[in-house]
C-alpha positions in Angstrom: -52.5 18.8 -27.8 -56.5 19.9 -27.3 -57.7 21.3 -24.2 -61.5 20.0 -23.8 -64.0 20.1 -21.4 -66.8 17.8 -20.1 -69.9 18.9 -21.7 -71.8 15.5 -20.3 -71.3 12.1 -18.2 -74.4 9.8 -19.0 -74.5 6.5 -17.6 -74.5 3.6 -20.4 -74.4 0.6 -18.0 -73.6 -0.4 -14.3 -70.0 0.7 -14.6 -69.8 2.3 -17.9 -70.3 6.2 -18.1 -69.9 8.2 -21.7 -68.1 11.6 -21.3 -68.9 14.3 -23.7 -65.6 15.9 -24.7 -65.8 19.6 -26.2 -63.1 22.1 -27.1 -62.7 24.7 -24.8 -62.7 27.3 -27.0 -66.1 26.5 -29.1 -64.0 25.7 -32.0 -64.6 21.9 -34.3 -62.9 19.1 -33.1 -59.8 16.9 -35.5 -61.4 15.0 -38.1 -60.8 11.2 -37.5 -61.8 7.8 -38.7 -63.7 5.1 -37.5 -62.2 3.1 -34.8 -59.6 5.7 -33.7 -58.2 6.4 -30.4 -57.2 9.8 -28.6 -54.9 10.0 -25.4 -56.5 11.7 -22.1 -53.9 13.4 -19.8 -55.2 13.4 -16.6 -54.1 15.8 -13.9 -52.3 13.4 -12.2 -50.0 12.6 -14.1 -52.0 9.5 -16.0 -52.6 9.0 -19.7 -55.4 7.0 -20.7 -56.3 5.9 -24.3 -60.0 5.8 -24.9 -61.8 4.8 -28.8 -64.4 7.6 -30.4 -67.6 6.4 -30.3 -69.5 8.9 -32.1 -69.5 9.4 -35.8 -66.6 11.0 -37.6 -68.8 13.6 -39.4 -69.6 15.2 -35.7 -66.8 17.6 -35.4 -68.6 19.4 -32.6 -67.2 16.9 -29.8 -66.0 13.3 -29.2 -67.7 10.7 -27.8 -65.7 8.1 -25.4 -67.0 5.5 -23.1 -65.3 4.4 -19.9 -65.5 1.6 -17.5 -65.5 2.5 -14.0 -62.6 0.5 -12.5 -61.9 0.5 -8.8 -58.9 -0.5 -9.3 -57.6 2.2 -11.7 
């Protein structure tokens, strides 16, 4: 398991955001492909699954988008 941080939140669209995910630590991020998935753990308990948006040759951070959803 990682530990990140929040390095940004930009809004994308009405109730889209993309978060900037960055390792704690400074170090690179795990390679991955294109169209691949990484689990949030949430402090409550939750686990969300959210795809990398940014390219895989950016080890620096991940990418994620994700809807904002009243109701989750």
């Amino acid at each position: 398991m990682l530990t990140v941080q929040i390095k940004s939140i930009s809004r994308e669209a009405r109730d889209v955001v993309s978060l900037e995910l960055v390792a704690t630590d400074g170090s690179e991020l795990p390679q991955f492909e294109a169209g691949s998935h990484i689990d949030v753990y949430l402090p409550n308990g939750l686990i969300r699954q959210y795809s990398l948006c940014n390219p895989p040759n950016e080890r620096d951070r991940y990418l994620v988008g994700v809807l904002l959803d009243p109701n989750s």
